[in-house]
Every structure is written in C-alpha cells, then in structure tokens.
C-alpha positions in Angstrom: 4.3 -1.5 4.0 2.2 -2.3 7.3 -1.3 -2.2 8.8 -0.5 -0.4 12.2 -3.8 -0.9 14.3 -4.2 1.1 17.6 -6.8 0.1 20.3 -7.4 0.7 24.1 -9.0 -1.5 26.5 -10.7 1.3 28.2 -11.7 4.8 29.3 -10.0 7.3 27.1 -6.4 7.2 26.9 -6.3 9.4 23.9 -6.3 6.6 21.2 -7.7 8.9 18.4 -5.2 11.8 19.1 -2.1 8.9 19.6 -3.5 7.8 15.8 -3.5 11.2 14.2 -0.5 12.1 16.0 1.4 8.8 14.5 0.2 9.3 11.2 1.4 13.3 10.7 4.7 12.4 11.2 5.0 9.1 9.5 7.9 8.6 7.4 5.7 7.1 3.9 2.8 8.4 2.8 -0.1 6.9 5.3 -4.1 6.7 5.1 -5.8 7.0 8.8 -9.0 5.6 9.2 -11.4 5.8 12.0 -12.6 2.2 12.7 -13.9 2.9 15.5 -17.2 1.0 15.5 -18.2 3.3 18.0 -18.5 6.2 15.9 -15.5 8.7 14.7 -14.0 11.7 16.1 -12.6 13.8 13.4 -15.4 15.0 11.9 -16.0 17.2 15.0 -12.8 18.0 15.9 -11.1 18.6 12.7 -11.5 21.0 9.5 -11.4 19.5 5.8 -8.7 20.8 3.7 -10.9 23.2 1.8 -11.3 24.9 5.7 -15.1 23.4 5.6 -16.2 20.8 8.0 -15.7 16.7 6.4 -18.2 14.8 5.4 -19.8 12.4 7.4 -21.4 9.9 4.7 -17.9 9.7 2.7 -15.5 7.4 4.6 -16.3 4.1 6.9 -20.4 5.0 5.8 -19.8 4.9 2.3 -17.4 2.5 2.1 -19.6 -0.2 3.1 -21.4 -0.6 -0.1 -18.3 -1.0 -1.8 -16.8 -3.3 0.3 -19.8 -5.7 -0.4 -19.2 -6.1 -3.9 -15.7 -7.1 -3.2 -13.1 -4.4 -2.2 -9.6 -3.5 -4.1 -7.4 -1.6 -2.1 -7.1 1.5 -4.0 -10.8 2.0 -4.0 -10.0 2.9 -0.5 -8.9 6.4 -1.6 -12.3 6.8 -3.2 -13.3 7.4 0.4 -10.6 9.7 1.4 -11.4 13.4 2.7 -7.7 15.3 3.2 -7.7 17.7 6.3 -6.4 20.9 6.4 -2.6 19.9 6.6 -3.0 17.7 3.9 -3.8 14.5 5.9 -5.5 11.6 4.4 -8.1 10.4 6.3 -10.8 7.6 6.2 -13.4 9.3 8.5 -15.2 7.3 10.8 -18.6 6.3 11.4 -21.5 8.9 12.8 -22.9 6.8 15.7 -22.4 3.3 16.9 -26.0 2.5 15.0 -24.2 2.7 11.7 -21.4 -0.3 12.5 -24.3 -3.0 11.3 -24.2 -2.1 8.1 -20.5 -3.3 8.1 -21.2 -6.4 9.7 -19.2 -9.5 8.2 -17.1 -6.7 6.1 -14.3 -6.1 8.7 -11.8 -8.5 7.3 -12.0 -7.4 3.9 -11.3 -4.3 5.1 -8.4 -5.5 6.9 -7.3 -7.5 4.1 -7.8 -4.3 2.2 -5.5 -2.2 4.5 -3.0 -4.2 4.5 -3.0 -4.4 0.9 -2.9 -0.8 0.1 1.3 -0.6 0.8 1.2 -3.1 -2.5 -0.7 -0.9 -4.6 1.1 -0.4 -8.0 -0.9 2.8 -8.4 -1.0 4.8 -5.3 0.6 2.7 -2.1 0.3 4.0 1.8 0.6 2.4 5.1 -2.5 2.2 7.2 -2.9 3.3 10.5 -6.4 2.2 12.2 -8.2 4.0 14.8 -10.3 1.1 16.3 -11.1 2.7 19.8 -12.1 1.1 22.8 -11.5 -3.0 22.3 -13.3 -4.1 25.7 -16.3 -6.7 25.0 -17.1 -8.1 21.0 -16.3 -5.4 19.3 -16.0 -6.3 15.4 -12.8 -4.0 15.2 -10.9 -7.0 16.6 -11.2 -8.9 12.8 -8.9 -6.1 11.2 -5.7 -7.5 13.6 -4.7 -11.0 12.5 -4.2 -8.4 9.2 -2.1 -6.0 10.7 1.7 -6.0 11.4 1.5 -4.1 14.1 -1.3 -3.8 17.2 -0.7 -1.0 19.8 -2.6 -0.6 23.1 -2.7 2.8 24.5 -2.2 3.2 27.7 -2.0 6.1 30.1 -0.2 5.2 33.3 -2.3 4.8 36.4 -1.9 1.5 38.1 -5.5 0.2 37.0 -4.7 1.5 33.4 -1.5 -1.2 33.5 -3.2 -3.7 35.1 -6.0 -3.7 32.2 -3.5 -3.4 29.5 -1.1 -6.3 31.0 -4.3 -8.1 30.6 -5.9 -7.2 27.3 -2.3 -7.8 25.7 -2.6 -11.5 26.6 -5.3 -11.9 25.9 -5.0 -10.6 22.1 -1.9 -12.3 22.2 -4.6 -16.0 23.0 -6.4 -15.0 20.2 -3.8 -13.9 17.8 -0.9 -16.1 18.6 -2.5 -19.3 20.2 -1.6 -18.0 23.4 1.1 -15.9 25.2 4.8 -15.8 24.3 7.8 -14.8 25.3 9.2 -13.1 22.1 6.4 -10.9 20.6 9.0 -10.2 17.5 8.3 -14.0 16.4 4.2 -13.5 15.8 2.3 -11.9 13.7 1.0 -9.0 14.5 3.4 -7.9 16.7 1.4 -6.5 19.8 3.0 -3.2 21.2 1.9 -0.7 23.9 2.8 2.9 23.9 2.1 4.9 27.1 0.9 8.4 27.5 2.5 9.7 30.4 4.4 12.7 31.5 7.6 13.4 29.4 9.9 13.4 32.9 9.6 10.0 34.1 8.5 8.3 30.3 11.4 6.4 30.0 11.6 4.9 33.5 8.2 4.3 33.5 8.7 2.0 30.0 11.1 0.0 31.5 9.0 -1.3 34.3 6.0 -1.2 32.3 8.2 -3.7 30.0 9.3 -5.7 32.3 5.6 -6.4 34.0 4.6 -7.6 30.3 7.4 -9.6 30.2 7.2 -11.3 33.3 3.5 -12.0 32.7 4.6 -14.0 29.4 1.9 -11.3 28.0 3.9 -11.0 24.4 4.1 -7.5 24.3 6.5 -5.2 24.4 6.7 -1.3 25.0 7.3 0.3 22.1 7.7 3.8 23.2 6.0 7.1 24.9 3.6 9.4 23.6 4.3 12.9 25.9 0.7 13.9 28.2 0.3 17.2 26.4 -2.5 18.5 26.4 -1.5 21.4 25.0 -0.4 19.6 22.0 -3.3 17.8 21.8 -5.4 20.7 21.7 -3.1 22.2 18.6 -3.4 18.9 17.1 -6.9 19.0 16.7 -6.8 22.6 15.5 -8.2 24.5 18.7 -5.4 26.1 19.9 -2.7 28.2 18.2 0.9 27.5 18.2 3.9 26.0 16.9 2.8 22.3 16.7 5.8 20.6 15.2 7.6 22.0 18.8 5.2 20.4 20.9 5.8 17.9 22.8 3.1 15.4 21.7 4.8 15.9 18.4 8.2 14.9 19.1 7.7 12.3 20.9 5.3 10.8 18.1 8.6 11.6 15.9 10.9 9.0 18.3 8.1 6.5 18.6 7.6 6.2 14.0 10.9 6.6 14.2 12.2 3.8 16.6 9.2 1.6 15.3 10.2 1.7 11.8 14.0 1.0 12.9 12.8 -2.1 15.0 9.8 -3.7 12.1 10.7 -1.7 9.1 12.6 -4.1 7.4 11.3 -6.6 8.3 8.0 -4.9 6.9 9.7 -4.0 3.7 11.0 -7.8 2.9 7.1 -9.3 3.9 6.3 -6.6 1.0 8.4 -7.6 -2.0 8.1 -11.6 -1.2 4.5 -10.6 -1.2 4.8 -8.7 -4.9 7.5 -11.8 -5.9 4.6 -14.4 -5.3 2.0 -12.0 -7.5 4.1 -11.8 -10.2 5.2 -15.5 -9.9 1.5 -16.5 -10.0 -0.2 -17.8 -13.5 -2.7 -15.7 -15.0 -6.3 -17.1 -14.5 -9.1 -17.2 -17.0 -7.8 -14.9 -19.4 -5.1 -16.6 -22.4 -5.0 -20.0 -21.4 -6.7 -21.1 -24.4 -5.5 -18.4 -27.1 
C-alpha cells in the first residue's frame, strides 16, 4: 500500500525506536528497513528470531549488489532477517563508510519500496528508517517515492523551530514549494512528536497550527508517548508487558488514525496502479508469433 519514510532533522528524537514502534503494530504485513546512511541500530539493540544476534552483511550491505543489476521488489525479502517477535526487518548498514557502495542506487530502492505493496507474490508496506536528514544525505532520494514522510520531533522549542523549518523545506523540494494543503501533494509530509503523554494533545494543536501558519505543508499527524520505559522493552532490555506500554498505544492511535486519514486513498493509488499493469501490452515476447 505505501512507502512511510521517517526522518529527523537533528539530535536524536528517537527516530529508530518511532520506526520499529510503527511497524509492530501496523495493521498489513510491513518490511522495516534501516536506511539510515549513517549506519543501523538494530543489529545491536535487537536479537534475531533464532535468539542469535542479526547479521550485519545481509540487509542494506548485501542488497547493494543486487540493486545494481536492476532490483524487483520481492527480491527485497531476500535480504530480510525476522527478529525475535517475528518482525521483518531490512537491517541497516554497519558504518557510515559502507553508504558509497549504494551511491546512485537510492531511488531504485525507493522505487523498489514503494513497489513491494504491488507484489503478486508476497506484498508489505514499507516503513523507512532514514535517520538524521540535516546536510546531503542520499536518504533524501527514497521521498518523492513515498506516500508518506514523517519528521520526528521531540518537543523543546529549538526541536520545533528546526522541524517547522526542515518541513518546508522538503515541502521546496518535494512539492515546488510550500502549500497550504499538505493532503494535495505527494508525499504527504507529517510530523509526529514525542512528548509526554499529559499534555500530547495540546501540544499537537499548537504545534499544527505553527506549521500551518508558516505555509510549511505539514501537518501533525499524531503523538508518540516519551517512554522510556517502553522504549527500553521495545528494544528487548527490559522485561514487561510491552503491548501495555505506553509507547505502544500510542503507536496503535497514530497507524491507526494515519491509515483512517491516507488509507484509502493509499488503497485506490494501488489498484489504478495494478489497472494500468494489466492494461499495458506485452513487450518483446508474442508480438510476432
């Protein structure tokens, strides 16, 4: 159905827990990959299925060969290590050395992603991990692919001020420049706060309301809780009951008020999409039999 690619502008708003988060309770079966070009996470923080540690050198790393012989999307899953919980996930890269070796390959890999919700054979959404989005970083090619771009965002006043500012100026790149209605371009940009579950929802309505009135074209699209706790069971160092914590429900309301707002809309892009494949003429192969 959708490419959902999450960013932050900078410091460490929790992007890589916000993306595993997202993806463990998201309502169709979903691939997350670390694009970090920074280097990945998981592989340090989280055990393989088998209860070993992943492998480094099969995700982003080995993917990279493939992807320069021309990529289809379900080789994707070639490249896939489940965790223990059964998530699929596209581990990321070791260091921020290894990102040459995917120069020029990031939009096939977007185009890739995004294609993967088609697949006849075995179709997921996409979430993205792409880090920290401050300077050139390459991660940048995978949006104009996407449906969906959200910048992270904890709360502090300089932490608003940089993502009131990195939202337009995606939404320059992306769009041609800033709009009013975000829900008219493609990718829709989004921001989801961390903050403290008490004052979330006021907090999103004046964060809103600054992005609107600086014609950014984003809009918040929900709160993530600031739970440490939770994020500590989410990445398998603490016990406890994690489908109760609070990170966890509010990841619930945020896929679930996402899907209600872009879903369908998601879903009809899809089938006009496999309409115009199956409307297309065969090439090379029949023409002259």
């Amino acid at each position: 159905m959708a490419l959902i690619a999450l960013a932050a502008d900078k410091g460490s708003p929790g992007v890589t827990t916000a993306a595993v988060a997202l993806a463990a309770v998201w309502p169709r079966r979903v691939l997350l990959a670390e694009t970090d070009p920074a280097g990945g996470d998981l592989v340090y923080r989280s055990a393989a299925a088998h209860g070993g540690p992943l492998n480094p050198n099969t995700g982003m790393l080995s993917i990279a060969a493939t992807a320069r012989r021309g990529l289809v999307p379900d080789q994707l899953w070639d490249h896939v290590q489940p965790l223990s919980g059964g998530l699929e996930v596209l581990v990321g890269l070791g260091i921020a050395e290894q990102a040459a070796g995917l120069a020029g390959l990031w939009p096939t890999l977007g185009h890739a992603f995004a294609s993967l919700a088609d697949s006849p054979n075995a179709p997921a959404d996409v979430i993205a991990d792409c880090g920290r989005i401050s300077g050139d970083t390459p991660a940048v090619e995978l949006f104009p692919h996407a449906s969906l771009v959200l910048l992270i965002s904890r709360t502090e006043p300089e932490a608003l001020a940089r993502v009131r500012d990195r939202a337009a100026a995606l939404a320059c790149k992306l769009h041609g420049g800033s709009r009013g209605a975000a829900t008219l371009n493609s990718p829709v940009i989004g921001v989801v706060l961390v903050a403290d579950p008490g004052n979330a929802a006021k907090l999103a309505g004046q964060v809103n309301d600054m992005l609107v009135h600086a014609q950014t074209g984003a809009r918040v699209v929900g709160t993530l809780a600031d739970d440490p706790a939770g994020a500590e069971q989410l990445a398998g160092r603490r016990r406890g009951r994690l489908d109760k914590s609070l990170l966890i429900r509010s990841a619930r309301k945020v896929t679930a008020d996402v899907y209600q707002q872009y879903g369908a809309a998601w879903a009809a892009q899809a089938q006009a999409a496999q309409q115009q494949t199956h409307a297309a003429p065969p090439q090379g192969h029949g023409a002259g039999r």
